[in-house]
N, C-alpha and C positions, 0 to 999 in steps of 0.2 A: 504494500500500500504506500503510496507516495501521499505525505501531505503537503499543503501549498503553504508558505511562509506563515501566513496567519494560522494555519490551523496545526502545525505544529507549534508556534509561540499558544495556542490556547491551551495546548495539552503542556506545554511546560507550564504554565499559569496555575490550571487546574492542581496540576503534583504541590505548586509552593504554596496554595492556601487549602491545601487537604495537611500538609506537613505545619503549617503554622495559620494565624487569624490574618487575614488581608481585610482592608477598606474596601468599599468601592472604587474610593482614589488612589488606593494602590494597584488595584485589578488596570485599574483605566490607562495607569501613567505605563504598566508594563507591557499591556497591548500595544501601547503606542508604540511600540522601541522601532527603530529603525530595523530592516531586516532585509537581507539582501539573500534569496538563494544562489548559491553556485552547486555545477555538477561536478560531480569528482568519480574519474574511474578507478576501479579496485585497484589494492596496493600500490597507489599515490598516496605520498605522505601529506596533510596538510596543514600540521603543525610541525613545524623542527625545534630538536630541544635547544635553550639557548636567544630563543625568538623572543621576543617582544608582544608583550599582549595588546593587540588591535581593537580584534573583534573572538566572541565567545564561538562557540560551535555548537548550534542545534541541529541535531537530527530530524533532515525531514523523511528518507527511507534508506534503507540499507543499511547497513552495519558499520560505526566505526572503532576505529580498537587504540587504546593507548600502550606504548610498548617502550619497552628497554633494548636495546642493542650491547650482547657480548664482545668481545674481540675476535673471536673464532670464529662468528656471524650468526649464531644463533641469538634468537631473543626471547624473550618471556614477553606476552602479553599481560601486562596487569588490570586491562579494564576493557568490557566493550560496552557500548551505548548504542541504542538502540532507538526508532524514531518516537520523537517526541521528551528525548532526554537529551540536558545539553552538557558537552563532554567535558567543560573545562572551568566550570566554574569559580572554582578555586583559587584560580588563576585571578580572580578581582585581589588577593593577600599576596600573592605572590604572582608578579608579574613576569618574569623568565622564565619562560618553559624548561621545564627540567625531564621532560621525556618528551616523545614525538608524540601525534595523532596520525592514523592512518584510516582510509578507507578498506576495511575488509572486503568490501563489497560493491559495485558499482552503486554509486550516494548521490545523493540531495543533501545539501546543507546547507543551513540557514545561518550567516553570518548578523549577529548581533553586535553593535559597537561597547567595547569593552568603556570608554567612556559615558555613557549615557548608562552602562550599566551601574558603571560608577557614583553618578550622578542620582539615580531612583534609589539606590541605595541608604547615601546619603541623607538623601529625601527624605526618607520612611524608616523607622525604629522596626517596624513591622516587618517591611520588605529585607532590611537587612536582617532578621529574626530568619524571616524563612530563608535566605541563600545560606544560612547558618548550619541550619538544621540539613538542608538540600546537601550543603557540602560534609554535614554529619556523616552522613547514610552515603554518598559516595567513598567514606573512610572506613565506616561500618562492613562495607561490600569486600573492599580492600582485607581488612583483618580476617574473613571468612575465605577468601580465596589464599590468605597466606596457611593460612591453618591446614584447609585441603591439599595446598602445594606440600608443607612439612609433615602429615601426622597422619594423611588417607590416604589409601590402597585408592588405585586408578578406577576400582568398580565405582566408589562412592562418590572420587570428585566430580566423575563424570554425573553423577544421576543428582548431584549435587547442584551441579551448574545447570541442568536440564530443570530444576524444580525452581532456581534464583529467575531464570531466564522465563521458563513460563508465568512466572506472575507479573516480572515486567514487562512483558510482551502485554499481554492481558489489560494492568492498567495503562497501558498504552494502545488498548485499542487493536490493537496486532493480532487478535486473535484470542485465544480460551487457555489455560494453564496447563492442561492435559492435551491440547491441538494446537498444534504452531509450526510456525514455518521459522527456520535455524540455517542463513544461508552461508554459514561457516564450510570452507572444507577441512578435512580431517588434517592435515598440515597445520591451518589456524587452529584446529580443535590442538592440539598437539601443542602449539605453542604457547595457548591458555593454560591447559592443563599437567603444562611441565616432561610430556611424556612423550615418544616419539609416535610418528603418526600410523605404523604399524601397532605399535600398543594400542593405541584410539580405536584403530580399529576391531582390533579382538574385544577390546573391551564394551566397544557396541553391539557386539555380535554378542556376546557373555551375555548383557542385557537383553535383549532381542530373544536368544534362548529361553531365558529365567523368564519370558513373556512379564518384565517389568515396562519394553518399552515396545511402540510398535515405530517402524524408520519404513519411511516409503519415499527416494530421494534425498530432501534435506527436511520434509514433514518427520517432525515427532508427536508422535500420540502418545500418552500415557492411560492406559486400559484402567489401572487403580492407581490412584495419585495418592491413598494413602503410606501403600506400598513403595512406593517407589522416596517418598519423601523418609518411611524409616530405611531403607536401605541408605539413605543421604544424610539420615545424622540432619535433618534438614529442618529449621524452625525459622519460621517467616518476619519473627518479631523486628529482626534488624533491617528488613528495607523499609520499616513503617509503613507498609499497603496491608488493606484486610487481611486478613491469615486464611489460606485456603480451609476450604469448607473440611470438614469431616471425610465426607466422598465428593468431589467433583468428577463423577464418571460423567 
């Protein structure tokens, strides 16, 4: 699903006054923000670390991923965003990119000006309240996927990131928790989840056996999403979205 500048800025909107209390004059002055889409083809970087903070990155569709580079050439991805989440927020404290942003996937993104971000901010005790909390739960995210990297066996981190990924897909609009579309290939998957991309693969196929997952391309189903979430050690409290139901079959 591709959204159009505005209607990605709404879904980022909607995330910061579900995450903290906005005004109406805060709703109004964030819609306003200036917002510029560009296309970006897969694995185009469009942040380099060491940059300058411009403008912010919102996801209007496809996947972007923020990464580290080894010296060997390998990398570790430590974040991906997904549309209607914007990649760099943070970056309002700290203005020198200290890792890149890449397009996983052919993208839509909606550039925001990092000054007028600056500026509603400012403006607003509220608005800076909620980029607070926003860039909480981007740190929150962060601690769950170092945990997985250091302390889980490849079955969980996988069904792990399968269970983080489906709810925000979901309140993003992207589809349902247990149905979503994941247009990572197993190389990206691999570089998320620390593990080479022949492991990724057995380790979907291990899933796919144990009928915890059902893979048709890059669609994942989850048949019982209770299952699968104890298999992930998986508890919803840290992105602050509803907590999956009981059964979402």
């Amino acid at each position: 699903m591709f959204f159009s500048a505005s209607a990605a800025l709404q879904v980022f909107v909607d995330r910061l006054a579900a995450l903290s209390s906005l005004s109406h004059e805060d709703i109004a002055a964030l819609r306003g923000l200036n917002a510029k889409v560009s296309r970006v083809s897969a694995n185009a970087d469009i942040v380099f670390p060491g940059s300058n903070f411009e403008h912010a990155v919102l996801v209007a569709s496809g996947v972007v991923g923020r990464y580290l580079s080894l010296s060997d050439g390998r990398r570790q991805i430590t974040a991906i965003h997904v549309p209607g989440e914007l990649a760099d927020l943070h970056r309002l404290a700290t203005p020198k990119a200290g890792s890149a942003l890449q397009a996983l996937t052919n993208c839509a993104i909606v550039l925001l000006s990092g000054p007028e971000l600056r500026a509603v901010a400012l403006a607003s005790p509220r608005i800076t309240r909620a980029f607070w909390v926003y860039s909480a739960v981007d740190a929150a995210v962060l601690a769950r996927w170092a945990v997985n990297l250091g302390r889980r066996e490849a079955r969980v981190r996988l069904a792990h990131l399968l269970c983080e990924v489906g709810l925000r897909l979901e309140a993003s609009g992207q589809g349902v928790r247990n149905d979503f579309l994941l247009e990572l290939t197993q190389g990206q998957l691999a570089d998320v989840l620390g593990l080479t991309p022949v492991h990724v693969n057995r380790t979907i196929k291990a899933l796919k056996e144990s009928g915890a997952i059902e893979v048709e391309g890059r669609i994942f189903r989850i048949p019982d999403w209770t299952r699968l979430a104890a298999i992930a050690e998986f508890e919803a409290d840290y992105l602050q979205i509803i907590p999956p139901a009981e059964e979402a079959a």
